[in-house]
Residue frames as a rotation matrix with the C-alpha (Angstrom) as fourth column:
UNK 1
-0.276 0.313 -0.909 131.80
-0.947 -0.249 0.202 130.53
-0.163 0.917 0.365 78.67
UNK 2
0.522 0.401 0.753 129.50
0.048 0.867 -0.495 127.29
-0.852 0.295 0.433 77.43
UNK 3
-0.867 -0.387 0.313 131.08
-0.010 0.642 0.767 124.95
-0.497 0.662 -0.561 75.04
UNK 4
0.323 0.890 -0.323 128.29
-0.938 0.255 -0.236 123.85
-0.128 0.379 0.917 72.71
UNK 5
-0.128 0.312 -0.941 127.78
-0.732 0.611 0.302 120.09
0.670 0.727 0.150 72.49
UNK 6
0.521 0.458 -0.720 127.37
0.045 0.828 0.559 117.17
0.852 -0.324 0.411 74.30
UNK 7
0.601 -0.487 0.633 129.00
-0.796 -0.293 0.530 117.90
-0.073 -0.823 -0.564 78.55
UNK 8
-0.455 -0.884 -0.107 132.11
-0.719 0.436 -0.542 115.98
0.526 -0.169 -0.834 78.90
UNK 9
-0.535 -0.172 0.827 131.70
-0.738 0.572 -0.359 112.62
-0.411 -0.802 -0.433 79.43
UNK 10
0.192 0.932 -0.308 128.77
-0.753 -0.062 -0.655 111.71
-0.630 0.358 0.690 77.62
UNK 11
0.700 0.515 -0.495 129.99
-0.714 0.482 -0.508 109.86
-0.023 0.709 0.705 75.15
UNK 12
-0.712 -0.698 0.079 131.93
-0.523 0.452 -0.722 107.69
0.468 -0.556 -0.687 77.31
UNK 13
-0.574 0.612 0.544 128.90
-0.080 0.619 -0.782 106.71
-0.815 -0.492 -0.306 79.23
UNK 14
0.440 0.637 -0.632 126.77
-0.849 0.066 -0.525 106.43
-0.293 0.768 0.570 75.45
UNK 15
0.053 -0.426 -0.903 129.62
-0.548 0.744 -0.383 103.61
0.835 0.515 -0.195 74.46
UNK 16
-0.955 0.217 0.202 129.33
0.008 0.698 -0.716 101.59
-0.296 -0.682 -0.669 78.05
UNK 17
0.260 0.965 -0.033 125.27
-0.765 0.184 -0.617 101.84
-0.590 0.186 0.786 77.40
UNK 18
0.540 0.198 -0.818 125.72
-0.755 0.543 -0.367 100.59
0.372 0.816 0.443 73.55
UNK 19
-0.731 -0.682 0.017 128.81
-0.662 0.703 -0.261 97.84
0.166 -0.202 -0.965 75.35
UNK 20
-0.689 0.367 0.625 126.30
-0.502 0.380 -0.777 96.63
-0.523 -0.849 -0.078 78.03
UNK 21
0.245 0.970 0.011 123.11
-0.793 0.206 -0.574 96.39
-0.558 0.132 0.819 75.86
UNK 22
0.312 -0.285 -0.906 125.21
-0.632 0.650 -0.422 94.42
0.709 0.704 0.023 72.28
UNK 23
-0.784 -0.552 0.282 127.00
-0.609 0.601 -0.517 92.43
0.116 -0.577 -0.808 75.50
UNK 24
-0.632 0.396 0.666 123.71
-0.095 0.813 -0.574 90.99
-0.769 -0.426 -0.476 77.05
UNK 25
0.484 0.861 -0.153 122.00
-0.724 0.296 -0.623 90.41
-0.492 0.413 0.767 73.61
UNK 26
0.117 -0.924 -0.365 124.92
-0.970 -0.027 -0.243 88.86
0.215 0.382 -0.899 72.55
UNK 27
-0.985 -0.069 0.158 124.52
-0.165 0.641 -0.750 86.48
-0.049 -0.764 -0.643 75.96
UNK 28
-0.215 0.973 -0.079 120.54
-0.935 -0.229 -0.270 86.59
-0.281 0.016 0.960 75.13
UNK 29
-0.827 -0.294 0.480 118.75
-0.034 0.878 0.478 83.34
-0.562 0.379 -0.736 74.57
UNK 30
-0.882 0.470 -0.033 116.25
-0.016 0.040 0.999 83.15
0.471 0.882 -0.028 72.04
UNK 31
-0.039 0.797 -0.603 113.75
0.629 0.489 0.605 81.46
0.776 -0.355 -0.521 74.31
UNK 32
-0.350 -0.442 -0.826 114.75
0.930 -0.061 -0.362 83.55
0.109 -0.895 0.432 76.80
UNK 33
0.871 0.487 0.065 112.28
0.490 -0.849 -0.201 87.09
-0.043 0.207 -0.977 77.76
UNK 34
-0.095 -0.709 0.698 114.96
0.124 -0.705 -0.699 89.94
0.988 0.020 0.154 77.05
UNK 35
-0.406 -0.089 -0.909 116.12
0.894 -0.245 -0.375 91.73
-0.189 -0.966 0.179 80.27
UNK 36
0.127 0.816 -0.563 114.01
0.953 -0.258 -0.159 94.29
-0.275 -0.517 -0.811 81.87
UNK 37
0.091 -0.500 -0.861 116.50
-0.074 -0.866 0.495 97.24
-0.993 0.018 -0.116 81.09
UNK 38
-0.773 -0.568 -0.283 117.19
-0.093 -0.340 0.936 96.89
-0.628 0.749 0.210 77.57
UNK 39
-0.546 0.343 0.764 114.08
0.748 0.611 0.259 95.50
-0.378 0.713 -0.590 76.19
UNK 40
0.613 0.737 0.285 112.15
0.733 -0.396 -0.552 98.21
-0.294 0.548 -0.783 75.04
UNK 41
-0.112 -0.656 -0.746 115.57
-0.259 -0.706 0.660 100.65
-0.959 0.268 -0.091 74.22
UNK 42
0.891 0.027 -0.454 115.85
-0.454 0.119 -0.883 101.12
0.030 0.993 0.118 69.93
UNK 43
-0.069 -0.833 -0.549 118.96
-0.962 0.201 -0.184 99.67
0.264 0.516 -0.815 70.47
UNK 44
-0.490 0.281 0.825 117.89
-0.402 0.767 -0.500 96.23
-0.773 -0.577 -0.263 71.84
UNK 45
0.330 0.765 0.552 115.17
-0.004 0.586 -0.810 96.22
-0.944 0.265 0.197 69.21
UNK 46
0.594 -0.467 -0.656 117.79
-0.783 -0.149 -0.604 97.02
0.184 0.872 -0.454 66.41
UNK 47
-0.592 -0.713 0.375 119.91
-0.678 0.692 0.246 94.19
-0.435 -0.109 -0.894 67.22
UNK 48
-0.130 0.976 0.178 116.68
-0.013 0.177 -0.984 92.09
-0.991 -0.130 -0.010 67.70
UNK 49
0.778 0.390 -0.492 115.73
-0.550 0.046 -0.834 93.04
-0.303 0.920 0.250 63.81
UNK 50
0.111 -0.772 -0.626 119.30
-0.993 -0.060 -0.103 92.42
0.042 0.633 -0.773 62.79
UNK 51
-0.613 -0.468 0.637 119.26
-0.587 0.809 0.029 89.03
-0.529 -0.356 -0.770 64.28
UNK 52
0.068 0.635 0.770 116.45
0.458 0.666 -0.589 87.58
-0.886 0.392 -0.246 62.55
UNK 53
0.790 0.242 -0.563 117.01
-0.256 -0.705 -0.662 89.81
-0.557 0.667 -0.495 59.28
UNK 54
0.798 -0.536 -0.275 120.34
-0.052 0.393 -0.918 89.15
0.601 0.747 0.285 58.54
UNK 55
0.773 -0.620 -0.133 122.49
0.509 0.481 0.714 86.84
-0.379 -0.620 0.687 61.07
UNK 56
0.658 -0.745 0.112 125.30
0.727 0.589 -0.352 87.88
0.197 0.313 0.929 58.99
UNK 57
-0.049 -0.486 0.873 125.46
0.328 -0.833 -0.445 90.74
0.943 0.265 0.201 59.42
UNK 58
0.918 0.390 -0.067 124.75
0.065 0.020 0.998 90.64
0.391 -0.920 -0.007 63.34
UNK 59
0.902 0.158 -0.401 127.71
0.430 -0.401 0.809 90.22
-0.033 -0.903 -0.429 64.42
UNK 60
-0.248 -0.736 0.630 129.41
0.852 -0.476 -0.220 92.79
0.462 0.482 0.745 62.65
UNK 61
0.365 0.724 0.585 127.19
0.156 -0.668 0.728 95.02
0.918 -0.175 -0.357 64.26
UNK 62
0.961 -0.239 -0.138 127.89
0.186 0.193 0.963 93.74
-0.203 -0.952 0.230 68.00
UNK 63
-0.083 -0.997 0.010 131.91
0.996 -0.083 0.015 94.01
-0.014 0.012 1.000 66.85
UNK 64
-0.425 -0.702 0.571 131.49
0.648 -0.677 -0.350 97.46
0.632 0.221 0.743 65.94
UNK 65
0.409 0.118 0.905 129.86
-0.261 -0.935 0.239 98.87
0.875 -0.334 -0.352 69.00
UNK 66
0.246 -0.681 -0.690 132.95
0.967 0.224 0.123 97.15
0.071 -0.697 0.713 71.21
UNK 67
0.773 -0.208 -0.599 134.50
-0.034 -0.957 0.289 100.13
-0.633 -0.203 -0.747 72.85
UNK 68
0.973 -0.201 -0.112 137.43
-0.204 -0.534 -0.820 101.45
0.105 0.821 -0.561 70.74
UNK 69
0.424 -0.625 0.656 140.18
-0.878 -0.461 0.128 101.51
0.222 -0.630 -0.744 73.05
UNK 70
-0.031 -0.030 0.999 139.83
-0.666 0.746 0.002 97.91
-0.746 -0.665 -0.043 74.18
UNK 71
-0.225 -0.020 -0.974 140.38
-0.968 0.117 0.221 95.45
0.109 0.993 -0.046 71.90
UNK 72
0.768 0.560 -0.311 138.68
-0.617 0.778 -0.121 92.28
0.174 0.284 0.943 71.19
UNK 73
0.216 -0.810 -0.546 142.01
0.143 0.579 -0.803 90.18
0.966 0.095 0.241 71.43
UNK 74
-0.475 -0.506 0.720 143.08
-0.467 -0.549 -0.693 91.78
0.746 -0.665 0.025 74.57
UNK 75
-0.118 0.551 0.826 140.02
-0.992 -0.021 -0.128 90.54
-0.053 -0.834 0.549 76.61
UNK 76
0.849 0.330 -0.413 140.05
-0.319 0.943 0.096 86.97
0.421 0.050 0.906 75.31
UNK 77
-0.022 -0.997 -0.077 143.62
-0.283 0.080 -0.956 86.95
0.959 0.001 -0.284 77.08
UNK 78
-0.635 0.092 0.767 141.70
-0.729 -0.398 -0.556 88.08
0.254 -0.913 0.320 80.36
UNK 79
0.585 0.748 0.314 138.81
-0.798 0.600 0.058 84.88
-0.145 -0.284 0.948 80.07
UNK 80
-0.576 -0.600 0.555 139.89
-0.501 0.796 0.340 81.26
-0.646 -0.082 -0.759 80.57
UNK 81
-0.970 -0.011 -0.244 139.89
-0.219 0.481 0.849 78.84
0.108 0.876 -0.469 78.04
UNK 82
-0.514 0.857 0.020 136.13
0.857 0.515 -0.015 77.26
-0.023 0.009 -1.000 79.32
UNK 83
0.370 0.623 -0.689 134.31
-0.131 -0.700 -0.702 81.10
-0.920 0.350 -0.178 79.25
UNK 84
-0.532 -0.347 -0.772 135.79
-0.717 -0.302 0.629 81.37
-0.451 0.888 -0.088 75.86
UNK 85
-0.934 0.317 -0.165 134.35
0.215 0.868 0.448 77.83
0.285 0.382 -0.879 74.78
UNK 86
-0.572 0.589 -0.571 131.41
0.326 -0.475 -0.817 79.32
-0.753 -0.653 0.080 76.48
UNK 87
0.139 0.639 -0.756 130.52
-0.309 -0.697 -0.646 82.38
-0.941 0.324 0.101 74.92
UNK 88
-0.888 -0.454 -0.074 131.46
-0.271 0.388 0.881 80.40
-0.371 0.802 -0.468 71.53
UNK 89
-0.952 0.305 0.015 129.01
0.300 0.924 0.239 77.90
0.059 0.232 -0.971 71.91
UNK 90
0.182 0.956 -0.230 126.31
0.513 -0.292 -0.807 80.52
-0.839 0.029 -0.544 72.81
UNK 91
-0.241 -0.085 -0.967 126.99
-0.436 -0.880 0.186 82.25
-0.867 0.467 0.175 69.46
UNK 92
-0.927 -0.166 -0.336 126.58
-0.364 0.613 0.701 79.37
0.089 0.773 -0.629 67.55
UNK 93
-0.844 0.522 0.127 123.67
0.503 0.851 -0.153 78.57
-0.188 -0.065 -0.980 69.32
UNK 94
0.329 0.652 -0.684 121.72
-0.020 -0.719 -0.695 81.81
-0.944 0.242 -0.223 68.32
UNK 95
-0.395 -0.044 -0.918 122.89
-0.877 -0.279 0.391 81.84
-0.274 0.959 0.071 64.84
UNK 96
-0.981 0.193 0.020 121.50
0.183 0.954 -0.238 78.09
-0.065 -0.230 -0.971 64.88
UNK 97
-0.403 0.911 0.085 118.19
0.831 0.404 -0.383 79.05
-0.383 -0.084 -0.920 66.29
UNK 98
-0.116 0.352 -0.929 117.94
-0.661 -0.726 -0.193 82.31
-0.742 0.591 0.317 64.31
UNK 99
-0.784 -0.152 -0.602 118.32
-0.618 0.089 0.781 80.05
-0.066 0.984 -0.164 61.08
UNK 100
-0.969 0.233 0.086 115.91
0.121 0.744 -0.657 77.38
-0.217 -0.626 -0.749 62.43
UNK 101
-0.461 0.828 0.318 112.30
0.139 -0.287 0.948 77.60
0.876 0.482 0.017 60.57
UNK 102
-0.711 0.060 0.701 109.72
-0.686 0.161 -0.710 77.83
-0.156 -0.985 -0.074 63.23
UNK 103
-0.897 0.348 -0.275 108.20
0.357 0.934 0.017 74.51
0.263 -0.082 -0.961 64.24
UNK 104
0.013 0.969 -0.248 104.16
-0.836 0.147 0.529 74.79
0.549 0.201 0.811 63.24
UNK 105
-0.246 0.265 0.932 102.23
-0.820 0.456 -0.346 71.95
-0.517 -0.850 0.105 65.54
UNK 106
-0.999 -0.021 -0.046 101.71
-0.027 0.993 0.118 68.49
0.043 0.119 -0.992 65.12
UNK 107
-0.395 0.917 0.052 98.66
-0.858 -0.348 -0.377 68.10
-0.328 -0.193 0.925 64.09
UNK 108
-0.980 0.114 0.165 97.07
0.153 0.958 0.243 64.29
-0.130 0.263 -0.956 64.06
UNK 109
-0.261 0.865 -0.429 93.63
-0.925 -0.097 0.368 63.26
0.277 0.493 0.825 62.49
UNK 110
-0.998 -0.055 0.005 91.84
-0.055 0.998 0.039 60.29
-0.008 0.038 -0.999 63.43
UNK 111
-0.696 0.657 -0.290 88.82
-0.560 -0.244 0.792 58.56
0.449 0.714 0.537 62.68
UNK 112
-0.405 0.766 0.500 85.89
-0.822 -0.066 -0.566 57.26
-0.400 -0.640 0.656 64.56
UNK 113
-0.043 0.160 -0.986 85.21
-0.722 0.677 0.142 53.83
0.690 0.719 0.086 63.65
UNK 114
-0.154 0.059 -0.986 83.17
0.487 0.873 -0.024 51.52
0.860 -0.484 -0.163 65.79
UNK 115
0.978 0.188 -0.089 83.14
0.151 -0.348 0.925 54.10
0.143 -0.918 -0.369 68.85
UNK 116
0.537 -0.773 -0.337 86.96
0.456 -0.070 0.887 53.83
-0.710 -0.630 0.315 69.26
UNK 117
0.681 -0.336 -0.650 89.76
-0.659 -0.669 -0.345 56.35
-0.319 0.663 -0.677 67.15
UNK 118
0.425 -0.561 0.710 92.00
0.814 0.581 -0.028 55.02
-0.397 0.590 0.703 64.65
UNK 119
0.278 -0.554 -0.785 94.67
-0.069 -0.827 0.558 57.06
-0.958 -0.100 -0.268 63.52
UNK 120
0.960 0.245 -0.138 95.01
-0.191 0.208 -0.959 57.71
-0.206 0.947 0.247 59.96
């Protein structure tokens, strides 16, 4: 006899997907092209909005699609003190360059006077 819903397992390998993808956007640099696998997934480009929409609320997001089971405390037990200082210092540095206006060009004028430019 078929069950109805989703075949055993599924949504075991749906929460490693959502782990992996919130993991490397997480590790993502701004400047940096997304990776090949996740960029065009809706869940890539939902982070993606959230990050530039509302930082604050980023990474509540990325907390709540940690697996369940595993807790957030538990694994900072398993990294040494310099990955931890690490993956800090890249979080700070994407909430940083999320807040960051973007930088419009430098744009100089100068005038022609005599044959040679003079800068105004």
């Amino acid at each position: 006899m078929l069950k109805p819903g989703r075949p055993k397992g599924a949504r075991n390998k749906l929460d490693a997907f959502a782990y992996e993808v919130a993991l490397a956007h997480a590790r993502h640099k701004i400047s940096d092209p997304p990776p090949p696998e996740y960029e065009h997934t809706s869940l890539w480009c939902a982070l993606e909005f959230t990050f530039k929409e509302s930082p604050q609320d980023y990474a509540r997001q990325i907390i709540s699609m940690l697996p369940k089971q595993v807790s957030f405390e538990s694994s900072l037990h398993s990294m040494e003190e310099d990955e931890i200082d690490n993956l800090l210092t890249q979080l700070k540095e994407r909430a940083l360059e999320a807040k960051a206006p973007a930088l419009s060009p430098l744009l100089l004028e100068s005038k022609v006077i005599n044959g040679s430019h003079r800068p105004e």
